[in-house]
N, C-alpha and C positions, 0 to 999 in steps of 0.2 A: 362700580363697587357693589359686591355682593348684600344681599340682605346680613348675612353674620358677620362679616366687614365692618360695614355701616355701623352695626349695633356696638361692636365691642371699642370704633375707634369714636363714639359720641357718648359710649357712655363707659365708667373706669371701675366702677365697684357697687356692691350689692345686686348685680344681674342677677332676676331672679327667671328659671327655668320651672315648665312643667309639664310633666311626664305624665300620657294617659295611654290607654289601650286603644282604639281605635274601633267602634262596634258595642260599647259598654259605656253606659247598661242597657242601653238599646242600637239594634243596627242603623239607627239615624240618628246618633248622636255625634258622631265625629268632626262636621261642622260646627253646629251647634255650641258643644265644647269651647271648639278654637276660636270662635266668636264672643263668644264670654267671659274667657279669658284675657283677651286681646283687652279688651272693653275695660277691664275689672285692673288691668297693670302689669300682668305677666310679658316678660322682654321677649324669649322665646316660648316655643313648645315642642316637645319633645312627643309625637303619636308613634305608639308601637302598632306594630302590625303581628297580630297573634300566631302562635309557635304553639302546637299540642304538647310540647315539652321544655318549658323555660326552664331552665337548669339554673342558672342565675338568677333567678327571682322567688320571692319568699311567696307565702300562700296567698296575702292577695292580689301581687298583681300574677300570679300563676291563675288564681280564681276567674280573675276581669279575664283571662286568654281565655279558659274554659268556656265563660260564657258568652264571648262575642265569637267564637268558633260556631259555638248553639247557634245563637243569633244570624250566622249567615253569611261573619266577615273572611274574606277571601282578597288577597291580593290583587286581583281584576278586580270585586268589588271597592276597594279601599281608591281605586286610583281612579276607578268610576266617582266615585265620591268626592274624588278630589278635585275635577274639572272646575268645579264649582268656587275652588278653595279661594283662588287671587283676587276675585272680586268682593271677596265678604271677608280676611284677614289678611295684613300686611307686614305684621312682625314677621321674623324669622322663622320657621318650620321646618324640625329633621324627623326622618322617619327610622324607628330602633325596632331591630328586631333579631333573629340568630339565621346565621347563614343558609340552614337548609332551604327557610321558603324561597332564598334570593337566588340560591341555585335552580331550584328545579323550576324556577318564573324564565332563569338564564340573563345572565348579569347584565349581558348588552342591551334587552329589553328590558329591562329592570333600573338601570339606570337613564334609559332614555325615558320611560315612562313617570320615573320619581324627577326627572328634571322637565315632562312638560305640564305636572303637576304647579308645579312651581317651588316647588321642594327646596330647601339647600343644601342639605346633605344628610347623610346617612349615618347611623352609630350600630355595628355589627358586632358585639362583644364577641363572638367566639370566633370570627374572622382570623387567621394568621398576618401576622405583619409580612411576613415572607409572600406568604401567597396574595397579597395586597398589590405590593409592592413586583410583586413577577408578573402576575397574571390579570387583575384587574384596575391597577390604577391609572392606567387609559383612559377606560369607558368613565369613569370616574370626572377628570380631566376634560375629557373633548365635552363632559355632559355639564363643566363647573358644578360639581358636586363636591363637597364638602367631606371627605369622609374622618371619623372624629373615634381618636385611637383613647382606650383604658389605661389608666396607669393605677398603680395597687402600690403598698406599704415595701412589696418585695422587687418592684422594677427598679433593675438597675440603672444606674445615672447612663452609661453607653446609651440602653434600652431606649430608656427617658428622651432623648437626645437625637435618636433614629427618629423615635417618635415626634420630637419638635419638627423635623428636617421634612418629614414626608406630611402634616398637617397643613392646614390652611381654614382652618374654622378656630375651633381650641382645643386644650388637653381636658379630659375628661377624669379628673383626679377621683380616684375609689376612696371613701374614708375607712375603708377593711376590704379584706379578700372574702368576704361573707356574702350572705345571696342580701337581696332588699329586703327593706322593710324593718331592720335592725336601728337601734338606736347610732348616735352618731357616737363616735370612740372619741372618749375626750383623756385619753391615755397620755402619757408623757410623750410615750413613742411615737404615739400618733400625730402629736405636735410637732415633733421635731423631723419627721417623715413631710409632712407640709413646707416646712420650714424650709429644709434641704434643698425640697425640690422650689420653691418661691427662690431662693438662694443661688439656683442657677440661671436667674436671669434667660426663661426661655423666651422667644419670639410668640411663642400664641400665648392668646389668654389662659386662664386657670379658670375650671369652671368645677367643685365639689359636688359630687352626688353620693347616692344611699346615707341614709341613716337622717335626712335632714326633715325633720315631720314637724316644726312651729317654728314662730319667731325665737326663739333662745339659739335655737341650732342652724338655725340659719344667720343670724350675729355671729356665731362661734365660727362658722364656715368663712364668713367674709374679713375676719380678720388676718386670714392667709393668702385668701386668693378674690377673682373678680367678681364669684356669683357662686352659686348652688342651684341645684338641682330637687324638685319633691316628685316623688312619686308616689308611693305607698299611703302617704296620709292622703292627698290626693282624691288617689282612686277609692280609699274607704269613703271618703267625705260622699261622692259623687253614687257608692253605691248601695249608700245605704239612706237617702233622700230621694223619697218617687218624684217629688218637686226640685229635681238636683242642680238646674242649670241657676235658680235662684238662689241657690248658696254659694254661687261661684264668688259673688263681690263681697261678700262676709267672709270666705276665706282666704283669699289674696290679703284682703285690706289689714285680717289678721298677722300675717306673716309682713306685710310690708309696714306694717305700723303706720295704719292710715285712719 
């Protein structure tokens, strides 16, 4: 059984996820981080590997890519970094990022190198499900790679449903079609958009991300599905503390009501 296996079938709700840049605020923090974290109660983590153009991300985690691109971080460097990874964290670990670095690294080495990382799997948001599904869910497969599809307010149930059939980690529920860093939509519609989709009884877990920045909105999240996602409060926390790694357990313990 996989590390996101394992995690989602011992433990049933409040999973809580955290999303950082990889290279930010400094290019040796990437461990570091996922050590901290571990340490401090976070179930997974989510490290992005930088994109000079996040299109889906709101200005700070667009800022953290800026500046860990500065810094030196590079896809060879990131999976150099990650040699290290298995021996010093054990929770689950996915690596999120936008298709082009994953191309032109070329998928087959790309996915053999995030699974001798120790990686579980991969979240691509601007990925096609089609071209997933035709072209790389192979490499994917022969490498037990997790890859972990978006669903939005506007996926249709069909969509939804492709989407349960082709996953093997969890659904990665949007709480808006908006970039990060947004509050969480606590809209009627929005509720009942959760609700629907909780309602179909899928096979993977439900895991909420954007818009979840304390403990209120992360309560809110988990009254529909298994966990949420922080990223943007996060990354603010972490980059605006020159002392950053010693605020890691003062804000987990915040969010987890500890």
């Amino acid at each position: 059984m996989n590390r996101l296996k394992k995690l989602f079938t011992e433990k049933k709700e409040n999973i809580l996820s955290i999303y950082y840049t990889a290279g930010y605020p400094e290019i040796g923090a990437t461990l570091k981080i996922a050590q901290a974290l571990e340490k401090a109660g976070a179930d997974f983590l989510e490290i992005g590997f930088p994109y000079s153009d996040p299109v889906a991300d709101g200005p700070t985690i667009q800022h953290s890519s800026q500046v860990s691109i500065e810094n030196g971080m590079t896809l060879k460097v990131l999976f150099q970094q990650l040699k290290d990874l298995r021996p010093q964290v054990s929770i689950p670990i996915l690596l999120m990022g936008y298709v082009n670095p994953m191309l032109q690294y070329g998928v087959a080495n790309f996915c053999k190198d995030v699974a001798e990382a120790g990686v579980d799997g991969i979240i691509v948001p601007d990925l096609p499900l089609y071209e997933y599904e035709e072209l790389y869910k192979d490499e994917f497969i022969k490498n037990g790679l997790s890859n972990i599809f978006l669903v939005t307010p506007n996926t249709s149930e069909e969509r939804i449903r492709k989407i349960d059939e082709l996953s093997t980690g969890f659904i990665y529920l949007l709480s808006s079609s908006a970039t990060t860093g947004k509050d969480l939509d606590q809209s009627d519609k929005i509720s009942k958009y959760y609700e629907r989709v909780k309602a179909m009884n899928l096979k993977n877990p439900l895991i909420i991300g954007f818009g979840i920045s304390d403990k209120a909105s992360f309560d809110r999240a988990n009254k529909y599905v298994d966990g949420a996602i922080m990223g943007t409060a996060f990354v603010k926390t972490i980059g605006n503390k020159e002392d950053y790694l010693s605020h890691i357990p003062e804000f987990i313990g915040k969010i987890k009501g500890v």
